[in-house]
C-alpha positions, 0 to 999 in steps of 0.5 A: 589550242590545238596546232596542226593534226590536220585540220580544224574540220577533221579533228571536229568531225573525227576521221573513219577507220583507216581503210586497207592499203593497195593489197599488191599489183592489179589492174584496173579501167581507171586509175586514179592517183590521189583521193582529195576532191579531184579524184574523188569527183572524177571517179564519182562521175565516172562510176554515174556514166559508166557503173561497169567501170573498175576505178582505183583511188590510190592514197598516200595517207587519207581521203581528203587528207590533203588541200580537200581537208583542210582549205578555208571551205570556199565554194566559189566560181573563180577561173583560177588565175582569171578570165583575161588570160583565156581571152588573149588566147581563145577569145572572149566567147571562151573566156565566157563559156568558162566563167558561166562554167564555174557558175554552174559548178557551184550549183552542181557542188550543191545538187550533188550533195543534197541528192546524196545526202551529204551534209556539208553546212552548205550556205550559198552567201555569196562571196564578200570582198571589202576593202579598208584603205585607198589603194584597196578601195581603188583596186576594189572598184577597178575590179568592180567595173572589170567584172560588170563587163561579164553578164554572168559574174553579177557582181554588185559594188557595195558603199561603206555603209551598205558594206558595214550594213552586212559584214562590219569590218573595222574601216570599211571603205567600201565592198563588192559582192556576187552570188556564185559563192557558198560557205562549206565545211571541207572535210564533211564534203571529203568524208561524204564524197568518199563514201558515195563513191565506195557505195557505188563500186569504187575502190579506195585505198588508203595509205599506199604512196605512188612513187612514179606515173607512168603510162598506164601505170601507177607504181608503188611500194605495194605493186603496180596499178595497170589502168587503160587510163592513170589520173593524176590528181595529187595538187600540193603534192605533186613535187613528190612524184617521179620526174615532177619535182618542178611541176606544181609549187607546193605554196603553203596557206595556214588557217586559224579556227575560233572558238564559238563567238558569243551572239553579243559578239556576232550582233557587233559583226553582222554576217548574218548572210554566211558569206565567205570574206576576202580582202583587196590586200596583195597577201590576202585573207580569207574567212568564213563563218563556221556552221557552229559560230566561229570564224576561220580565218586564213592567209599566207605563213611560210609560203614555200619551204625549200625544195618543194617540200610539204608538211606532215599534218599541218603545223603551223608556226607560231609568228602565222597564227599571230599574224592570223589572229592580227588579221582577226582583230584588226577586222572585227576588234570585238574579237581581241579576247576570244580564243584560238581553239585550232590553227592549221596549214596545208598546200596548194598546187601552183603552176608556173603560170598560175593557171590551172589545167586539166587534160588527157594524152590518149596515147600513153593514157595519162590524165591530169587536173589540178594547179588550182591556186587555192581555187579547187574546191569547186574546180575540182568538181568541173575537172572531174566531169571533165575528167570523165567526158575526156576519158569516155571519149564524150565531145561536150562543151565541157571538153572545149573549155579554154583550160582543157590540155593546157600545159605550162613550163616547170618552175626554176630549180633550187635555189631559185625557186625558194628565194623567188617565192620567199621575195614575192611575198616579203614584196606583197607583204611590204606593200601591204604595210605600206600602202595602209599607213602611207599611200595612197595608190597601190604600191610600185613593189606589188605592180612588179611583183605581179609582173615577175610572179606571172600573176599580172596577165 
């Protein structure tokens, strides 16, 4: 098994030759800070509405060395943190508007990659939620009947026999499904992303870590960027930057890849859809099935490691990829004797609040996307066409959308933020346990671990 060297998508596909570093001081239109999807969509658009525009992509490793390359490949519509925050603050048309916003994304997503030939195992399955005890099945069906109170979110509650009928979890007691969702390969997307962006003028260098943002300035260790305008689009790593520690919590996931399943297998589980696959679990899980047979399957390891600190290139400890492989069998018995070929971690950004954010100062020129809570994959794309329109000066319903300029405060300092974090999953983690061999109800100790996290809105 391999363990770390990224991910299981960039040692499949194989990464280019390092591109060069910034060569030292210049100036630029646009800077962007950080070459994972944000930045890369950002200055995707801003090169389709504006050719004459000089952009710089600054990079402390690789493109899509980060979240970009290494998240479990889920293409999905989800308002990160959830719509019902936008109603109480703008109202329910808002909430709206945003949610028909991230239907449309994922269609963009996958406009923008057939016109420009990247081949990114892109599959629009939907997404697939099941559930396999009580309390699961009751927050299931709640969720089920809050989301039929949208039109646009289509989702569909499925019986055990007509979930098992698609995906054959072990002890299905029921599911729901919509169809704002597609299956990608992550590091494939990043890859083709990057290289359509240099095709059309953009400057990408790698390998160049940016110390401090200020207005109108990127500094590095090889020289200042000056930009009208400076993107920071740095997610996980944001805690790195200069005056940010407490930005954006770097929370840590971890994903196991297998090794090509055998069609007897595969008859026994179904997914012939290539939906991706999450659960009603409080520590939830998430999956795919690969373009070349596997599954891969995530979920939370380490979840935080003291001082905002993040990985090198995402080694992951042996208790997470046991865990992840628990996970596996317990969902798909049929899997207990096939290979691990790969397991792999990285982190995501997530603000205080667990909403993300994007917006532009026009004063000092500084503009920001991210805090995604493992939700950016298509998010990232609407922030860069947001990105765009807030930098062009362009008034369009993108720019109104209830997450434009939102700001949050900063997580607690140390040590209060690592015991936080550490209590909140062990408290998720318990109520899991509980809740599949003894009760019947969703657990008291997850209700206030929401209510204390902020994720109970």
């Amino acid at each position: 098994m391999i363990n770390g060297d990224v991910s299981f998508w960039w040692n499949q596909i194989g990464r280019s030759a390092p591109r060069p570093p910034l060569p030292g001081p210049i100036t630029a239109d646009v800077c962007i800070v950080g070459a994972g999807y944000t930045g890369l969509w950002t200055a995707y658009y801003l090169k389709k509405a504006a050719p004459a525009l000089r952009v710089v992509i600054l990079e402390q490793r690789f493109a899509g060395y980060g979240a970009s390359g290494r998240n479990g490949g889920w293409l999905t519509n989800s308002v990160t943190g959830g719509r019902e925050q936008y109603v109480a603050s703008h109202g329910r048309e808002a909430a709206g508007r945003f949610q028909t916003s991230m239907n449309d994304t994922v269609d963009e997503v996958i406009r923008v990659a057939a016109a420009e030939g990247i081949e990114a195992d892109i599959v629009k399955g939907g997404e697939f939620t099941v559930a396999y005890d009580q309390p699961q099945q009751q927050r299931l069906e709640a969720s089920a009947r809050a989301e039929q109170l949208w039109d646009m979110t289509d989702v569909e509650l499925l019986s055990p026999a007509a979930a098992r009928a698609r995906i054959d979890v072990a002890g299905t007691t029921g599911a729901m499904w919509h169809p704002h969702c597609a299956r990608i390969h992550p590091a494939r997307l990043a890859a083709g992303l990057a290289s359509v962006v240099e095709a059309l003028g953009v400057e990408i260098y790698e390998n160049t870590r940016v110390i401090e943002i200020t207005p109108r300035r990127a500094v590095t260790g090889r020289g200042p960027v000056d930009a009208e305008f400076v993107v920071r689009a740095t997610e996980g790593f944001t805690a790195g930057l200069k005056g940010l520690h407490r930005a954006w919590l770097p929370m840590n996931s971890s994903l196991i890849a297998t090794a090509p399943l055998s069609e007897a297998v595969w008859q026994s589980i179904g997914w012939n859809g290539r939906e991706t696959l999450g659960d009603m679990a409080h520590a939830y899980m998430y999956a795919q099935r690969t373009a070349d047979d596997r599954i891969a399957i995530g979920g939370r390891g380490v979840p935080y490691r003291f001082g905002s600190q993040t990985d090198s290139d995402g080694h992951t400890p042996a208790s997470t990829v046991e865990a992840l492989r628990g996970i596996l069998t317990r969902f798909f018995p049929a899997t207990a004797g096939v290979a691990i070929d790969h397991a792999w971690s990285g982190v995501l950004g997530v603000p205080r609040d667990w909403a993300a954010t994007v917006g532009l100062d026009p004063v000092t020129g500084l503009a920001w996307a991210g805090g995604y809570v493992g939700t950016g994959v298509a998010t990232t794309n609407l922030a860069g066409r947001t990105l765009t329109d807030l930098i062009l000066e362009r008034d369009t319903g993108l720019t109104g959308l209830p997450w434009v300029n939102h700001r949050v405060r900063n997580w607690e300092p140390e040590p209060l933020r690592w015991l936080a974090v550490h209590a909140l999953y062990r408290a998720y983690s318990f109520a899991d346990r509980a809740e599949l061999t003894r009760r019947q109800t969703t657990s008291p100790i997850a209700s206030i671990a929401d209510v204390v996290s902020g994720r109970g809105h």
